[in-house]
C-alpha positions in Angstrom: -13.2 -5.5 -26.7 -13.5 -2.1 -28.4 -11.0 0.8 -27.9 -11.2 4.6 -28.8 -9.1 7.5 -29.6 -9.7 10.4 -28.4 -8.0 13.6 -29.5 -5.6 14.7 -27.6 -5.5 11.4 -25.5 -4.0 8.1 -25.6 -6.3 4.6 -26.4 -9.1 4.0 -23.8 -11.5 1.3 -23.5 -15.5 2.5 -22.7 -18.4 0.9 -22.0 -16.2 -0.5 -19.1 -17.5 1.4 -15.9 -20.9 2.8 -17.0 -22.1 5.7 -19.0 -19.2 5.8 -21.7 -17.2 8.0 -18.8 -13.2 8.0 -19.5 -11.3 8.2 -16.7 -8.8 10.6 -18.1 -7.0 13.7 -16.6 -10.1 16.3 -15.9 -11.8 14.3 -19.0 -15.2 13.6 -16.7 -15.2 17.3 -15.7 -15.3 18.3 -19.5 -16.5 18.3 -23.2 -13.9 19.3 -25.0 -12.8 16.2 -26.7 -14.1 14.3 -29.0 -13.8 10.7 -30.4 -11.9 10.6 -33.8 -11.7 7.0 -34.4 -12.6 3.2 -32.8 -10.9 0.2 -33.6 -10.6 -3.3 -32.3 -7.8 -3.8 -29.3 -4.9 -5.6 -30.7 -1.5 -6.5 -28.8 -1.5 -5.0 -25.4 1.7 -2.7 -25.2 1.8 -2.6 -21.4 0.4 -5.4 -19.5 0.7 -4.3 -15.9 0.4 -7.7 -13.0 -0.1 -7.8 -9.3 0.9 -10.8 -8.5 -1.4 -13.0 -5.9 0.2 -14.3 -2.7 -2.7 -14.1 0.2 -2.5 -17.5 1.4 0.6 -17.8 1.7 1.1 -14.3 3.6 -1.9 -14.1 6.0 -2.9 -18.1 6.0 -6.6 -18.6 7.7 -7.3 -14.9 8.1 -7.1 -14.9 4.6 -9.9 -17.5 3.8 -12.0 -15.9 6.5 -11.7 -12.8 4.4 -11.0 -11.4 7.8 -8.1 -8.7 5.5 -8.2 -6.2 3.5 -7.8 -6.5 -0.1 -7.3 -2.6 -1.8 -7.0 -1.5 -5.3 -3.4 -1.6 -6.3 -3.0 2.3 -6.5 0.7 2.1 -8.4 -0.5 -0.1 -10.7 -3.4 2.4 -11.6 -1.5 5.0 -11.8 1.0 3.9 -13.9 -1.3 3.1 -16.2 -3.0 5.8 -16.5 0.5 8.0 -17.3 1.5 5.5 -19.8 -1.9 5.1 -21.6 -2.0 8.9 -21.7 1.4 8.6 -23.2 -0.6 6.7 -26.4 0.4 3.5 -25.5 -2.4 1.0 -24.9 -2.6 -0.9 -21.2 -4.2 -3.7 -19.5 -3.8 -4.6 -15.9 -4.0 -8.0 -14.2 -4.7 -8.0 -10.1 -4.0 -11.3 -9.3 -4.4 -10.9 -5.6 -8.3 -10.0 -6.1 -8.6 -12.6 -9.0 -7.1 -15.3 -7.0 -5.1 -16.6 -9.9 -2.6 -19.0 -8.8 0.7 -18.0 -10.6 0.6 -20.6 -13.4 -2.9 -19.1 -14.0 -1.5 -15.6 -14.0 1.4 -16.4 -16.5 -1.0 -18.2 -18.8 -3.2 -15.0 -19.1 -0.4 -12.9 -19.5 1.2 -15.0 -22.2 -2.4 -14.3 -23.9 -2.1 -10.6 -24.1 1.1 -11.1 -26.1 2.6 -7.7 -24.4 5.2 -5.5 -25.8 6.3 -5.3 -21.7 5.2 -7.1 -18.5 5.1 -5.2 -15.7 5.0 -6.8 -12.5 4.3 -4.2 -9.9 5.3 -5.2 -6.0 4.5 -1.9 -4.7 2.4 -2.4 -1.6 -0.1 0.4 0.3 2.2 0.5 2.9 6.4 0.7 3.9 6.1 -3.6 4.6 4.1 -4.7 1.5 6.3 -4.7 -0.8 9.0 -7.3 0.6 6.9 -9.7 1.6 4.9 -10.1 -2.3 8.2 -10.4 -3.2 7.8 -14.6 -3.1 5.0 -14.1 -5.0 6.7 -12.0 -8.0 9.5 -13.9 -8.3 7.4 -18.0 -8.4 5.2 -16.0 -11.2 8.4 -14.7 -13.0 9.7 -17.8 -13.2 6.8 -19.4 -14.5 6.7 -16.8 -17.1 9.8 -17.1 -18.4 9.6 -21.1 -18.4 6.3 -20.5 -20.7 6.9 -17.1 -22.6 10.4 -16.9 -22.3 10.0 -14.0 -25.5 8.2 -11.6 -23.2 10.4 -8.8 -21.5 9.3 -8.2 -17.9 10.2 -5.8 -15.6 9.4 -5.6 -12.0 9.0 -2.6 -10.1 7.7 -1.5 -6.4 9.8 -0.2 -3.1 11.6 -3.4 -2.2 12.8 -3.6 -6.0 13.5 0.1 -6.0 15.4 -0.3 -2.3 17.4 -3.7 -3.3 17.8 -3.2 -7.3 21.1 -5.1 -8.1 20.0 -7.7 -5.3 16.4 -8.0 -7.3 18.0 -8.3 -10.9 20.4 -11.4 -9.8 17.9 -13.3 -8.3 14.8 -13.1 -9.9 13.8 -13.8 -13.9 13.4 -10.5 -14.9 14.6 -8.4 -17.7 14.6 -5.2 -16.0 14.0 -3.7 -12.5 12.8 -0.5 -12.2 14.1 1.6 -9.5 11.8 4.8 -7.8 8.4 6.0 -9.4 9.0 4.8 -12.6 6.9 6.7 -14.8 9.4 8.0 -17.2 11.7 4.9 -16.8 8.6 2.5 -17.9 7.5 4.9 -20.9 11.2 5.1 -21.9 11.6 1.1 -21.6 8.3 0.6 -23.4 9.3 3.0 -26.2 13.0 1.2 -26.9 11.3 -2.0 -26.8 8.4 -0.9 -29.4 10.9 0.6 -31.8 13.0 -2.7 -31.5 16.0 -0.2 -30.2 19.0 -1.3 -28.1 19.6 2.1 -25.4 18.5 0.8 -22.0 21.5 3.0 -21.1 19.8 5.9 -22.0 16.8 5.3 -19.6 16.6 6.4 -15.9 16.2 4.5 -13.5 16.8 0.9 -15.0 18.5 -1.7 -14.5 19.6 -4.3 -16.4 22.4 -7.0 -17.8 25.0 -5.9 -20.4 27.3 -8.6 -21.5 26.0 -10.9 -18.4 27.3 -7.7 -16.1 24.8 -5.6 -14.0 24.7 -2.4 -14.8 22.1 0.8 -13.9 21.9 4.4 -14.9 20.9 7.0 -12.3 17.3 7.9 -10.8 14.7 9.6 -12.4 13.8 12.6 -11.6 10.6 12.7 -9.0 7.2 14.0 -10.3 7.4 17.6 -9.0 3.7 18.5 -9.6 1.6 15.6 -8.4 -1.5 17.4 -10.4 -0.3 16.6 -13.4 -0.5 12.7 -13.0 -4.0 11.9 -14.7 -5.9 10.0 -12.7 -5.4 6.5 -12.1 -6.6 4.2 -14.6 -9.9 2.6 -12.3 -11.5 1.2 -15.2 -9.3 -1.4 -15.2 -9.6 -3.1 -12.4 -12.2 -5.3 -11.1 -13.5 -2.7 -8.8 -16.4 -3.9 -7.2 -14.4 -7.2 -5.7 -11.9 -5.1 -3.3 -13.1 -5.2 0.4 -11.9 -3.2 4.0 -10.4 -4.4 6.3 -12.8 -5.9 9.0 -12.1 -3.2 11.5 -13.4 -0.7 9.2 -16.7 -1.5 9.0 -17.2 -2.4 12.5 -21.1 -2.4 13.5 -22.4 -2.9 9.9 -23.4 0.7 9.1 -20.8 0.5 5.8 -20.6 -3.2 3.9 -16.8 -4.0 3.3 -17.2 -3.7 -0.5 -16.8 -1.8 -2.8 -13.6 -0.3 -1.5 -11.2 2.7 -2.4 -8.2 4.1 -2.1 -6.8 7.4 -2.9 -3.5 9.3 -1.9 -3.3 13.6 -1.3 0.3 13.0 -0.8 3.5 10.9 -1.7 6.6 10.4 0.9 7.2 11.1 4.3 10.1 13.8 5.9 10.3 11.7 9.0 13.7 9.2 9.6 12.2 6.6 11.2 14.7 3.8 11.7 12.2 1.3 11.2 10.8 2.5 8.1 11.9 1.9 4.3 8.9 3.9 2.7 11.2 6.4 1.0 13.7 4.2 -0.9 11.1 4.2 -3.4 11.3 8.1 -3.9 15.0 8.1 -2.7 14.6 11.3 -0.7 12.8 12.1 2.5 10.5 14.5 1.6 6.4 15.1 1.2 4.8 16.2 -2.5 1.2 17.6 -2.4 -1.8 16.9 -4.8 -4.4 20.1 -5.1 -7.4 19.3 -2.1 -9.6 20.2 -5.8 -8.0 16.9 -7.8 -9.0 15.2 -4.6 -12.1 15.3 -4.7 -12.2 15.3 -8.2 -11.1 11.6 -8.0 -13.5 10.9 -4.4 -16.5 12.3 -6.6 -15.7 9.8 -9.8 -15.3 6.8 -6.8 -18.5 7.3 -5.7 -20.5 8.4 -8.9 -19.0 5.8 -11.2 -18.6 2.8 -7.8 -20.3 3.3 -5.7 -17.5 3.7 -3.3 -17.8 5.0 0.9 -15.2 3.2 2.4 -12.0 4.6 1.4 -8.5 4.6 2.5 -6.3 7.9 2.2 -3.1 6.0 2.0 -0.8 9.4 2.6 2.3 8.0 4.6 1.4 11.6 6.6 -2.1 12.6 6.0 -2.4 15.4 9.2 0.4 16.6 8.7 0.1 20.4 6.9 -3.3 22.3 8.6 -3.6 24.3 5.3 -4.2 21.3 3.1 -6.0 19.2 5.2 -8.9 21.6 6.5 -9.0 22.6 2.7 -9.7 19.3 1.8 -12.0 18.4 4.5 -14.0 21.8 3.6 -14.7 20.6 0.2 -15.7 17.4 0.5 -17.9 18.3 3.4 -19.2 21.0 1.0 -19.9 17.9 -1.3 -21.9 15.8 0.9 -20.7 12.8 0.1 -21.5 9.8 2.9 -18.0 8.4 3.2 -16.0 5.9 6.1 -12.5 7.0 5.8 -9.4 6.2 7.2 -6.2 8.2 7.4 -2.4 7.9 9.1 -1.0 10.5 11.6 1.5 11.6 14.2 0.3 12.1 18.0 2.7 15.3 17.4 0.8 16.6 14.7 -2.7 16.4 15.2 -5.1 19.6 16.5 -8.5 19.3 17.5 -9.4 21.8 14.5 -8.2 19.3 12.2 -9.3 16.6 13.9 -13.2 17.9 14.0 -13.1 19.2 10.7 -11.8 15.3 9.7 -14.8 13.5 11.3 -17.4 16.3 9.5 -16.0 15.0 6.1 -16.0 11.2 6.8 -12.9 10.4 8.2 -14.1 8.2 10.9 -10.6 6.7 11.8 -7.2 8.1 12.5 -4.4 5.5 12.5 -1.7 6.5 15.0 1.7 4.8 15.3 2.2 4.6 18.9 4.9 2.0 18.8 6.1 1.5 22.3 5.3 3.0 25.5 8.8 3.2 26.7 10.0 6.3 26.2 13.9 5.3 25.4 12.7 3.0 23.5 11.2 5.2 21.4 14.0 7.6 20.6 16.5 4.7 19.6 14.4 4.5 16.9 14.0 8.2 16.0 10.5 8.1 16.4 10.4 11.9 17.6 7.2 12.2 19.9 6.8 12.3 23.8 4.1 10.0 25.8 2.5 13.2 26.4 1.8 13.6 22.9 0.4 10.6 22.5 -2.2 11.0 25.7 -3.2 14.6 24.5 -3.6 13.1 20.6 -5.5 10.5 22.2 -8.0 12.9 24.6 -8.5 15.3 21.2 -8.8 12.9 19.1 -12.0 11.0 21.3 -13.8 14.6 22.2 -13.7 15.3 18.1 -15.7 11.6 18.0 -13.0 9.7 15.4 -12.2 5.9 16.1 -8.7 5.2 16.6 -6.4 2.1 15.0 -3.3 2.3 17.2 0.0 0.8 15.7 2.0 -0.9 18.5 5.5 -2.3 17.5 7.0 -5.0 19.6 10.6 -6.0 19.4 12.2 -2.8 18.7 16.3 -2.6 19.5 16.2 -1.4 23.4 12.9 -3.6 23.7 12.8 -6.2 26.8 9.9 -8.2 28.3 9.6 -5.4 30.5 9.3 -2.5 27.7 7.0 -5.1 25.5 4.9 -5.2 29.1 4.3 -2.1 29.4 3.3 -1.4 25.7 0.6 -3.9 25.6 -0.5 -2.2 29.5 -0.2 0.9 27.6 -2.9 -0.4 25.0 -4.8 -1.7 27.4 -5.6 1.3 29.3 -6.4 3.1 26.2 -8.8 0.9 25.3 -8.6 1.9 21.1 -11.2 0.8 18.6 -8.7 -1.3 17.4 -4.8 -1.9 17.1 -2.3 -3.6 15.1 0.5 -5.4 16.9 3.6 -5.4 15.3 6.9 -7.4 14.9 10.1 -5.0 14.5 11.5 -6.0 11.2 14.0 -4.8 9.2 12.7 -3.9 5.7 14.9 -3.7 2.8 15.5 0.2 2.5 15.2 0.6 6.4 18.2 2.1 8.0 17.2 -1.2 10.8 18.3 -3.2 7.5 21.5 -1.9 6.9 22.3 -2.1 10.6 21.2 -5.9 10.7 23.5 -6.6 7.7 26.7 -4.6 9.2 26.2 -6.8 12.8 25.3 -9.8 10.9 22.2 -10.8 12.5 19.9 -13.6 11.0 17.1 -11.6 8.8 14.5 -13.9 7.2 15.2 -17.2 4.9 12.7 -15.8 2.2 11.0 -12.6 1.5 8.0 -14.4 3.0 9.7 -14.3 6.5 9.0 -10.6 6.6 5.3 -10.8 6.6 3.6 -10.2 10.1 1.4 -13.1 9.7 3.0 -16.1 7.6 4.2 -18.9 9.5 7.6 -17.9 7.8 8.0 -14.7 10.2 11.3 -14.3 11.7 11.2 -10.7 13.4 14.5 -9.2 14.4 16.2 -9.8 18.1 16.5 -7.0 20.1 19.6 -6.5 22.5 18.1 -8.2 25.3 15.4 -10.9 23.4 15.4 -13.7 20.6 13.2 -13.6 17.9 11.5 -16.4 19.1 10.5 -14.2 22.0 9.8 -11.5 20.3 7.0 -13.8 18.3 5.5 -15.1 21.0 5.4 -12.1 23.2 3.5 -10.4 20.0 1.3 -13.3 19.8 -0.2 -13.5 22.9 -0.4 -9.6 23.1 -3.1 -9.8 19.7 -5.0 -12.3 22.3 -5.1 -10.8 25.5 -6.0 -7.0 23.9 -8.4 -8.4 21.5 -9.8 -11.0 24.4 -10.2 -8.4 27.0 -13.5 -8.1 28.9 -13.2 -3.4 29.0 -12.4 -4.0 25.1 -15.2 -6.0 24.1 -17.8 -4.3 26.3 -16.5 -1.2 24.8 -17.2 -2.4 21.3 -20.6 -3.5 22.3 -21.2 0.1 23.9 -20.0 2.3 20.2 -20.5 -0.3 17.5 -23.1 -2.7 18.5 -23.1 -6.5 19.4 -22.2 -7.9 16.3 -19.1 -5.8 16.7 -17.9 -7.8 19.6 -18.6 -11.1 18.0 -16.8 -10.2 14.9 -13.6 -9.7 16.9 -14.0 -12.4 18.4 -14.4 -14.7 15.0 -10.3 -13.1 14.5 -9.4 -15.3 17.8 -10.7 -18.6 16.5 -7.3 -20.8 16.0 -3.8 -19.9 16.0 -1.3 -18.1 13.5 0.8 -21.2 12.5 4.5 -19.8 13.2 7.7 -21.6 12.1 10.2 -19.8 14.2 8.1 -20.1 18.0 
């Protein structure tokens, strides 16, 4: 493998995605820098590793490729910021790979890096617990093989349980928040064979067999000037949407983006852990023009239409989304996006100008149909909200993937009831149905541990669709019940007569017996 340095930038491989492009900060956009010098790639400062745990979380579905498998966008990015730092980077996606672990650790023992980063941070609030089984068996095998190699392990649930994450699992470090300064830092004292982690934000780490940590770093302020994320080096043409995405055929399932506009969320959702990562509630913006910067090197350099805008509150601010819709509709590009919203935030303006540039799907979290329900949990909207999204969002012509939660605190077999009515007699172009769980970081979490109530045996347990799931009880139901009820929900929406004859009507026939291909055997549960 060959490796250039470019003035004014850190090491970068070519030849890797086509034309000698770089995917550097604005490099693609201009010619102002030149090539000084090539050499031969030696030891691999930062090796950066998703670890693989597919089967285990989503069982069958997962050999039916019936999931979703994305680009890990933190990985990327981190990348990216370190290798413009001048520090050189590889990264391993297990998951897309299918490397067992031992496979995993072999190749990363091969690389020799300076610092392991194994990066847990998942596309959404839940991800990032349930890879934690998968982190910690490849850790271990790590340090059993290459017990030289410093590791640290990053992501939400590390950033949300730190102390909790450095006990128990074979890691050097964890890093808590972002990490970009606190991995540069780490990689730095480690190169320069120095002894400071106390001196480095947001680490922690053992001194004299004692935990200890040093305080947060500070957020990125300005999300423009985080180069863009390192693309070359992943596999990019093996990622795939979700089934539901491509419904009809129009758009094959691969290749497959993502890209975020913003980072963090103001809401307080109970259920929610999404900003123990950033340890504030709060939203940061990226320009609409870096945007579409990034959407145009997807498609030029992939190949890329289907992409997911992975903002935890894309429609959120009019000004930048009808910006951003306005240039890439000025663009042309031919894209099948999907984006997440609030019922309370959505106007038919945005909503029109959305489907014009290619956002085809809205994801909405409806969560329960019972009004009290819904405020235990701070959710914030009114059903009338919801109906009037709903109406607005059909006349503009976008699908909708509606997010239904069962098991919430107040929830009984009567509130569950008339959720999944509720879903029914909307009729959406698809919905996820949800266990209540309560995700490290999640103010349900800190409840559950002040009461005492069972959580999960493993980390596994908090996936929606191992056989390990244990969802919380509510006041008035058993987890067991909770299961079940959420089990037979997915068949009788997805089984539905209106449903499939509606999917037949916008999407085709071959829509209808894709669905049905998701009903084929049951979810093997533990705890029903």
């Amino acid at each position: 493998m060959s490796a250039v340095k470019v003035e004014g930038f850190a090491e970068a491989r070519i030849g890797g995605i086509g034309n000698g492009i770089l995917p550097f900060k604005n490099f693609h956009q201009s010619s102002n820098y030149r090539i000084i010098e090539s050499s031969s790639m030696s030891q691999t400062d930062l090796l950066i590793v998703r670890p693989g745990n597919q089967k285990s979380l989503y069982g069958d579905l997962s050999a039916r490729q019936l999931t979703g498998i994305e680009p890990p966008l933190w990985a990327a990015l981190q990348a990216a910021f370190i290798r413009q730092q001048g520090f050189s980077v590889e990264i391993i996606d297990a998951e897309v790979l299918l490397l067992s672990h031992a496979e995993t650790a072999e190749k990363i023992k091969a690389f020799k890096p300076a610092l392991v980063q194994v990066a847990v941070s998942g596309t959404n609030p839940s991800a990032s617990t349930w890879n934690m089984t998968g982190a910690g068996v490849l850790l271990r095998h790590l340090k059993n093989i290459a017990p030289e190699l410093k590791t640290v392990i990053s992501g939400l649930h590390p950033s949300a349980l730190p102390e909790r994450t450095l006990e128990e699992e074979a890691a050097d470090y964890v890093c808590q928040g972002e990490g970009f300064q606190t991995i540069q830092q780490l990689l730095a004292m480690l190169k320069a064979n120095a002894l400071a982690p106390v001196k480095i934000p947001g680490l922690w780490f053992r001194d004299n067999g004692q935990v200890a940590s040093t305080p947060r770093a500070p957020l990125i302020k300005q999300l423009d000037d985080l180069p863009m994320p390192a693309w070359d080096l992943l596999p990019m043409t093996k990622y795939r949407a979700h089934n539901w995405h491509c419904l009809g055929g129009k758009y094959d399932r691969q290749p497959y983006g993502v890209i975020y506009t913003s980072l963090g969320c103001p809401y307080t959702c109970s259920f929610c852990c999404i900003n123990s990562f950033f340890g504030k509630n709060m939203i940061r913006y990226r320009s609409p023009e870096r945007v579409v910067d990034e959407i145009r090197f997807l498609v030029d350099n992939y190949g890329i239409k289907n992409i997911r805008i992975i903002d935890e509150m894309f429609v959120l601010r009019p000004a930048h989304v009808l910006k951003l819709c306005d240039l890439i509709i000025r663009e042309g590009f031919d894209l099948n996006m999907w984006v997440y919203a609030r019922v309370d935030t959505v106007t038919a303006e945005m909503l029109q100008k959305m489907k014009r540039a290619g956002i085809n799907w809205v994801c909405y979290g409806f969560e329960s149909a019972n009004q009290n329900v819904l405020n235990a949990v701070r959710k914030g909207y009114v059903q009338t909200d919801l109906y009037a999204a709903v109406r607005l969002t059909r006349e503009a012509g976008v699908y909708i993937l509606a997010n239904y939660m069962f098991g919430l605190p107040d929830d009984d077999l009567a509130s569950m009831q008339q959720t999944l009515q509720q879903a029914k007699e909307l009729n959406c172009e698809f919905a996820n149905f949800y266990c209540c769980m309560a995700y490290p970081g999640s103010k349900l979490y800190d409840e559950a541990l002040a009461k005492g109530t069972r959580l999960p045996d493993s980390w596994e347990g908090y996936s929606q669709l191992s056989p390990e799931t244990l969802p919380l009880p509510t006041k008035h139901l058993t987890s067991a019940e909770v299961l079940r009820f959420r089990d037979q929900a997915f068949k009788d929406y997805f089984s539905n007569p209106a449903y499939l004859a509606m999917l037949a009507k916008k999407f085709g026939p071959t829509a209808a017996t894709d669905i049905k291909k998701m009903l084929q055997g049951d979810i093997k549960r533990k705890y029903v």
